[in-house]
C-alpha positions as CSV (number, residue, x, y, z in Angstrom):
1,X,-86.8,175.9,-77.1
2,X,-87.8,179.9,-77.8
3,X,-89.1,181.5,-75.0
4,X,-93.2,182.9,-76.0
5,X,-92.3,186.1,-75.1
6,X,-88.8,186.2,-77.5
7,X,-90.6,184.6,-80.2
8,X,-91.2,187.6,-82.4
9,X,-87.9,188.7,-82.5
10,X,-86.3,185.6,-83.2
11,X,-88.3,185.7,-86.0
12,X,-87.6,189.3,-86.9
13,X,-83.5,188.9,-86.3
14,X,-83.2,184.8,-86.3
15,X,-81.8,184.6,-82.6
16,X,-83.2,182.6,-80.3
17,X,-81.4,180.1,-77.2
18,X,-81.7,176.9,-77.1
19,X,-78.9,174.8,-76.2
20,X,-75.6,175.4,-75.3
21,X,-73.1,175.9,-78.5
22,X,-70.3,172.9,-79.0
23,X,-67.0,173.5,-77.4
24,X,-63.9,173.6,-79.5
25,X,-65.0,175.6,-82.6
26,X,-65.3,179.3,-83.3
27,X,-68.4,181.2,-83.0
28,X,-70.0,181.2,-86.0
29,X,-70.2,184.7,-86.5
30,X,-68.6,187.3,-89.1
31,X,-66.3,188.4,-86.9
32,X,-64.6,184.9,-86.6
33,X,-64.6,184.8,-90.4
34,X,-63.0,187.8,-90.3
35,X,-60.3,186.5,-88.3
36,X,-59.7,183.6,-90.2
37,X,-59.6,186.1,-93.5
38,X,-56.6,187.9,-91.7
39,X,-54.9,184.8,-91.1
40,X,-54.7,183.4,-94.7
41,X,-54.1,187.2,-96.2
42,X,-51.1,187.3,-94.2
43,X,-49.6,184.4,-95.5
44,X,-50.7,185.4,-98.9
45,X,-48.4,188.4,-98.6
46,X,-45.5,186.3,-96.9
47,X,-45.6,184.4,-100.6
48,X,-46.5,181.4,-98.8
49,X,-49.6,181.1,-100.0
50,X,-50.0,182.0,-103.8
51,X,-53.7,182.3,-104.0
52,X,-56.7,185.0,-102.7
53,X,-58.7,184.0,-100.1
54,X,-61.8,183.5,-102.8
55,X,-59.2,181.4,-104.8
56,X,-58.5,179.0,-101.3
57,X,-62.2,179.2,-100.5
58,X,-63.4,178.2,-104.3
59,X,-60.5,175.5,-104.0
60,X,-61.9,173.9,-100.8
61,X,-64.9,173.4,-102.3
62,X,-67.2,177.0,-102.4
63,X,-68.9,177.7,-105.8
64,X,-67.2,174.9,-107.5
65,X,-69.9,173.6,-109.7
66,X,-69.8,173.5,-113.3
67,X,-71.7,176.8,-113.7
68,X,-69.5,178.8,-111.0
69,X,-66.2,177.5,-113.0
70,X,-67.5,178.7,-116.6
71,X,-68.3,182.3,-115.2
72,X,-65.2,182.5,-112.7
73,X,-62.6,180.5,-114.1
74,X,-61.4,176.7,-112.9
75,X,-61.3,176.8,-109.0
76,X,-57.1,176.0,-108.1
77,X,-55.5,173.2,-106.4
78,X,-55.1,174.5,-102.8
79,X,-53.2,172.4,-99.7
80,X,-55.5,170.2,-98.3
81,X,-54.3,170.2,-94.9
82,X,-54.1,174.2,-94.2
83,X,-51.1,173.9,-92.7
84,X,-51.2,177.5,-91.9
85,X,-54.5,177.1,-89.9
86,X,-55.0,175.9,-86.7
87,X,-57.4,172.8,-86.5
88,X,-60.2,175.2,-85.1
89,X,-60.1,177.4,-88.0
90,X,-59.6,175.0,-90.4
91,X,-63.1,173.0,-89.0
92,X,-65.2,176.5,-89.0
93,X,-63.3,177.6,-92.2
94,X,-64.8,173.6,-94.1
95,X,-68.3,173.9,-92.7
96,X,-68.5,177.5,-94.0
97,X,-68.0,177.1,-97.7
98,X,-70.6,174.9,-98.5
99,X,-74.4,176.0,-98.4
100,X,-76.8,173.0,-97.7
101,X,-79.8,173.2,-95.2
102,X,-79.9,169.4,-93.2
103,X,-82.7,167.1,-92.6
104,X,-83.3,168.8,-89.4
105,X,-84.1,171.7,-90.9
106,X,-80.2,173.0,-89.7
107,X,-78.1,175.6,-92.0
108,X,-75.6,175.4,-93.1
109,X,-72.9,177.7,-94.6
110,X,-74.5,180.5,-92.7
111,X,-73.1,183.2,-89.9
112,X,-74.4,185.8,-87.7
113,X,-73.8,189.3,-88.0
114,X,-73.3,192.2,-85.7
115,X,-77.0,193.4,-86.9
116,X,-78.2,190.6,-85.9
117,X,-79.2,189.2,-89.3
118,X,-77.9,185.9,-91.0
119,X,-76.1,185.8,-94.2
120,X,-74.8,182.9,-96.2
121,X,-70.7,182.6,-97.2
122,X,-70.7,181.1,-100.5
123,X,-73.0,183.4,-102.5
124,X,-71.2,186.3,-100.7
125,X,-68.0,184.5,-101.4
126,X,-69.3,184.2,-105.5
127,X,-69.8,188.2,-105.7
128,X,-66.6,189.5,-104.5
129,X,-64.7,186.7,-107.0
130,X,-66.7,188.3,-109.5
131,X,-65.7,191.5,-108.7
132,X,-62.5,191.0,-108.0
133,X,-62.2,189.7,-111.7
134,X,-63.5,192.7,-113.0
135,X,-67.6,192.0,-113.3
136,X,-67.6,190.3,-116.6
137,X,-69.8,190.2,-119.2
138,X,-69.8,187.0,-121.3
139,X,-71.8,186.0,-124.4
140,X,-74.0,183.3,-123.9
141,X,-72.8,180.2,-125.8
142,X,-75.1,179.6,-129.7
143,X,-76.9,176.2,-128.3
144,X,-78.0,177.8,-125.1
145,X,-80.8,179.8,-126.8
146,X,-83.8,178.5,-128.9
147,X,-82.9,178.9,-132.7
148,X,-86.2,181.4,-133.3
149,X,-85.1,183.4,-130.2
150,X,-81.3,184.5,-130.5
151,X,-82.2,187.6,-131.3
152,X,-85.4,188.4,-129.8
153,X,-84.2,190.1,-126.9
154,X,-82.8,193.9,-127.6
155,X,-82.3,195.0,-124.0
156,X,-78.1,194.4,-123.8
157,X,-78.0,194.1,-127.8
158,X,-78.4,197.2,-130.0
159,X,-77.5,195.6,-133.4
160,X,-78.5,192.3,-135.0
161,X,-76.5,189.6,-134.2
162,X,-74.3,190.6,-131.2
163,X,-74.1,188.0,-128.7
164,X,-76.6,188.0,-125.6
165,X,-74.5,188.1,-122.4
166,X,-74.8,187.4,-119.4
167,X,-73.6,188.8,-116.5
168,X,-71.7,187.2,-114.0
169,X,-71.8,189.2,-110.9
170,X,-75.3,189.0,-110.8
171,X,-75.2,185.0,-112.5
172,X,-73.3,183.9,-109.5
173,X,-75.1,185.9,-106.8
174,X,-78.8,185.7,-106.9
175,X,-79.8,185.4,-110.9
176,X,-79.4,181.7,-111.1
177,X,-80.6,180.4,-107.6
178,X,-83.2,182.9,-107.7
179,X,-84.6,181.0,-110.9
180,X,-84.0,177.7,-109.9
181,X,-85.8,177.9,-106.7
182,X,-89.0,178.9,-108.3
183,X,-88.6,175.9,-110.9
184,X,-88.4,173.4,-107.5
185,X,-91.3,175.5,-106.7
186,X,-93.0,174.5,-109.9
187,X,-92.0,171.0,-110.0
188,X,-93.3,170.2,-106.3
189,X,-96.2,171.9,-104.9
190,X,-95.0,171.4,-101.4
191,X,-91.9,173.4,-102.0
192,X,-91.7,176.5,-101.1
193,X,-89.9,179.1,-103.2
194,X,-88.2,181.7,-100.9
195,X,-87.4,181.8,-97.0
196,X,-87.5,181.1,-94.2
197,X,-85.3,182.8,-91.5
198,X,-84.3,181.2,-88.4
199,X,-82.7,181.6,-85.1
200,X,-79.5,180.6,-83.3
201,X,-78.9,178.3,-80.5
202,X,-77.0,181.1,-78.8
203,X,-76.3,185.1,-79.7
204,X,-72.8,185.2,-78.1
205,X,-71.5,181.7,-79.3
206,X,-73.6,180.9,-82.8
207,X,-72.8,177.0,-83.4
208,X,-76.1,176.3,-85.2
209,X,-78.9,178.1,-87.4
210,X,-81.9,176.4,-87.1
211,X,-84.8,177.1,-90.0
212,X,-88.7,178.5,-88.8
213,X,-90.3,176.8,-91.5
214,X,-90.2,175.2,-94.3
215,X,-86.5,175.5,-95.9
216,X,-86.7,175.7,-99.8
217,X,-83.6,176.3,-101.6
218,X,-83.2,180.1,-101.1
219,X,-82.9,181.1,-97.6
220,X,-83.4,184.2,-96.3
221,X,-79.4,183.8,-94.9
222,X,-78.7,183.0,-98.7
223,X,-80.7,185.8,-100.4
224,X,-79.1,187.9,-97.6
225,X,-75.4,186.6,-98.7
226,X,-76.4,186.8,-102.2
227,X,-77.4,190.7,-102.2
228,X,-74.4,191.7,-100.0
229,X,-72.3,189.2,-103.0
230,X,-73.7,191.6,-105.5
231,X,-73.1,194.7,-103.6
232,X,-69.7,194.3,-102.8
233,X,-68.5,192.4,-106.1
234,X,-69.7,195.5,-107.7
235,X,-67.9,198.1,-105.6
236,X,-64.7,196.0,-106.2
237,X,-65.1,195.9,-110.2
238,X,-65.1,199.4,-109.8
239,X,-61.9,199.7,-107.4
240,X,-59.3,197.7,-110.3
241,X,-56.0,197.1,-108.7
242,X,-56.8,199.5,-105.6
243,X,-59.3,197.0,-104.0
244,X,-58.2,196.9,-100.4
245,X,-57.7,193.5,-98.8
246,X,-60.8,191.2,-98.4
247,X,-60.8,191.4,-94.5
248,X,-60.9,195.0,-94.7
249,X,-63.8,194.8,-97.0
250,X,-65.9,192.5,-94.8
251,X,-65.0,195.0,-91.4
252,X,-66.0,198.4,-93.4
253,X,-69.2,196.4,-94.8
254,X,-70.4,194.1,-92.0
255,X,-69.0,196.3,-88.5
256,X,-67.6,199.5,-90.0
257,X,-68.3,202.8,-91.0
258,X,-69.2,201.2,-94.6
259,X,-67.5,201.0,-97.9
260,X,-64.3,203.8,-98.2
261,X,-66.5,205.9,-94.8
262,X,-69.7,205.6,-96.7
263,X,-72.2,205.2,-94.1
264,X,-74.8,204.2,-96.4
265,X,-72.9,201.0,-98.2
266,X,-73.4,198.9,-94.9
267,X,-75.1,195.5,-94.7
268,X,-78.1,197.1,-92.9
269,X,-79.0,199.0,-96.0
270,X,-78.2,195.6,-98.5
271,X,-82.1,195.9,-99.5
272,X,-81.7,199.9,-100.6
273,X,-78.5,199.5,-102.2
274,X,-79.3,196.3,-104.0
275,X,-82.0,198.1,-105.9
276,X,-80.0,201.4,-106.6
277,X,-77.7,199.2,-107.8
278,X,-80.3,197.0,-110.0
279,X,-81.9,198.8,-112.8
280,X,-85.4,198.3,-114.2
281,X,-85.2,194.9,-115.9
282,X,-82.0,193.3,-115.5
283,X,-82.4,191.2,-112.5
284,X,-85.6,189.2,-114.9
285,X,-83.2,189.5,-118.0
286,X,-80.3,187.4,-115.9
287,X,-82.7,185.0,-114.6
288,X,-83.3,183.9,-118.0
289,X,-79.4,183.9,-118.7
290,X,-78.4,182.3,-116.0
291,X,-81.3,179.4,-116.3
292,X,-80.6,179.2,-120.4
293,X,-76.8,178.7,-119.7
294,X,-77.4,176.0,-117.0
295,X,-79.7,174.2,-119.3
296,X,-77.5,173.2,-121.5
297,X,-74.2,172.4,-119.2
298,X,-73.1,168.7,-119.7
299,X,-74.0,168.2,-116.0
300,X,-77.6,170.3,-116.3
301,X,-80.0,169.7,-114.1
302,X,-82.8,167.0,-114.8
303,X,-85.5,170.0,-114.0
304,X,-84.3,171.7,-117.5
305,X,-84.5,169.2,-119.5
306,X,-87.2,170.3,-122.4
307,X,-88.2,173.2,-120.6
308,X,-88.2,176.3,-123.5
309,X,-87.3,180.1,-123.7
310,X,-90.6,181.1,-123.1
311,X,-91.2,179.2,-119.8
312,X,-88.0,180.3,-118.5
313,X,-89.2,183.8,-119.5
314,X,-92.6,182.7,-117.2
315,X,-90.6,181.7,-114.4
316,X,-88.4,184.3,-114.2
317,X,-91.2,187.1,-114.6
318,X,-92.8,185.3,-111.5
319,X,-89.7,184.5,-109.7
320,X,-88.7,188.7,-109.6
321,X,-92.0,190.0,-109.3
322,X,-92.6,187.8,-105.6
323,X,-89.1,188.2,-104.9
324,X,-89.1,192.0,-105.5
325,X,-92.3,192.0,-103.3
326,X,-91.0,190.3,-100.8
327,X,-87.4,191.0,-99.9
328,X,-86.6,194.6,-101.7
């Protein structure tokens, strides 16, 4: 268990010991994930492996729901042995991609950082996929908006009749979870919208991320992964062709200097770059995109069904105000 006296700060940077880690797997901490980047980039440019390591990671199952392959393309077949990993990094390299939180209030998806924060993989993963395919802008399909409303909103339209869009970097980062949480919220009283943080089971060995709190479906590790997603998918869009490798990205960003030497585009300053990067408006506006185009998926969630324009409009509202207040 925490020690009293270390209780503070495991809530303030979510470490804390408590057992001894497993033997046998890497640490789960960015510098691991790092490694494991390096490994699959080389065999990328040996031609043996014929996809980017968002590609692999999409095709072992990150972001591969229904809503992540109509903004970022169909994820590819990848080999489903890893023949070019070792068992050890194919085992951390499985449990990373997908973001679930267990019974026991466990993490998943989730590692430490040298700051000592937590930040989840697959929403990071989402952002820098959505960069690296150039930040796209697509229109939001005819049946995914009320018929009275198509045209109601003239924020990202300046003539009658262009298409509403939505945007994807933003879609697959925070917009959509961000709205869905507080619809959870909505639907269950005893569901919390946002949080919590938690705390490790060692510093120098991270196996297991264990929740202080009530876990609802956006984490502070996901939020955290999700503004770093957006950051970073939106320096790449901007970079074209030039975009240095992946594990470069992740070492300037997470343990570097920052982005291309900038000191200020480092993970310990995700909160004041988020909102430089943010302007007045648009995180609401893609809230509502992103829950409008998930309403009407084949596979849409129960929780839409018959809910209008106007309540998403409510929920979103809410949904950036408390986040706003709360994380930026």
């Amino acid at each position: 268990m925490c020690r009293t006296k270390l209780r503070f700060l495991a809530v303030l940077l979510g470490l804390c010991t408590w057992l001894e880690p497993g033997k046998g797997s890497l640490p789960f901490h960015m510098n691991s994930v790092i490694q494991v980047v390096e490994v699959l980039e080389s065999y990328h440019l040996d031609g043996h492996l014929n996809l980017t390591v968002t590609e692999l990671a999409r095709g072992l199952g990150c972001c591969d729901s229904e809503f992540y392959q109509l903004l970022l393309g169909e994820a590819p077949v990848v080999p489903p042995d890893l023949p070019f990993l070792s068992q050890e990094q194919r085992s951390f390299l499985m449990r990373l991609l997908k973001h679930k939180v267990e019974a026991s209030s466990t993490e998943q998806g989730v590692v430490l950082l040298p700051d000592g924060t937590t930040v989840a993989v697959s929403p990071l993963v989402a952002g820098i996929e959505a960069g690296l395919k150039g930040r796209q802008k697509m229109p939001l399909p005819p049946e995914a908006l009320e018929p009275l409303l198509v045209t109601t909103e003239p924020s990202n339209q300046t003539h009658s009749g262009l298409p509403l869009t939505i945007d994807t970097l933003y879609a697959v980062t925070i917009a959509k979870a961000l709205g869905v949480a507080f619809l959870l919220a909505q639907a269950n009283e005893s569901q919390v919208p946002m949080g919590p943080n938690g705390c490790w089971d060692s510093v120098s060995e991270p196996q297991n991320f264990t929740l202080l709190g009530r876990p609802s479906h956006l984490t502070d590790a996901f939020i955290n992964g999700a503004l770093d997603g957006a950051i970073l998918g939106a320096h790449l869009a901007g970079q074209g062709v030039s975009a240095v490798p992946m594990s470069t990205l992740l070492r300037e960003y997470y343990a570097g200097d920052g982005l291309a030497g900038d000191g200020q585009v480092r993970s310990n300053f995700r909160r004041q770059n988020f909102v430089q990067l943010t302007e007045a408006g648009q995180l609401e506006e893609q809230v509502v995109r992103s829950l409008q185009l998930l309403r009407v998926l084949p596979r849409a969630m129960p929780l839409l069904s018959g809910v209008g324009d106007e309540e998403l409009r409510a929920t979103a509202s809410r949904a950036v105000q408390e986040f706003t207040e709360a994380y930026l």
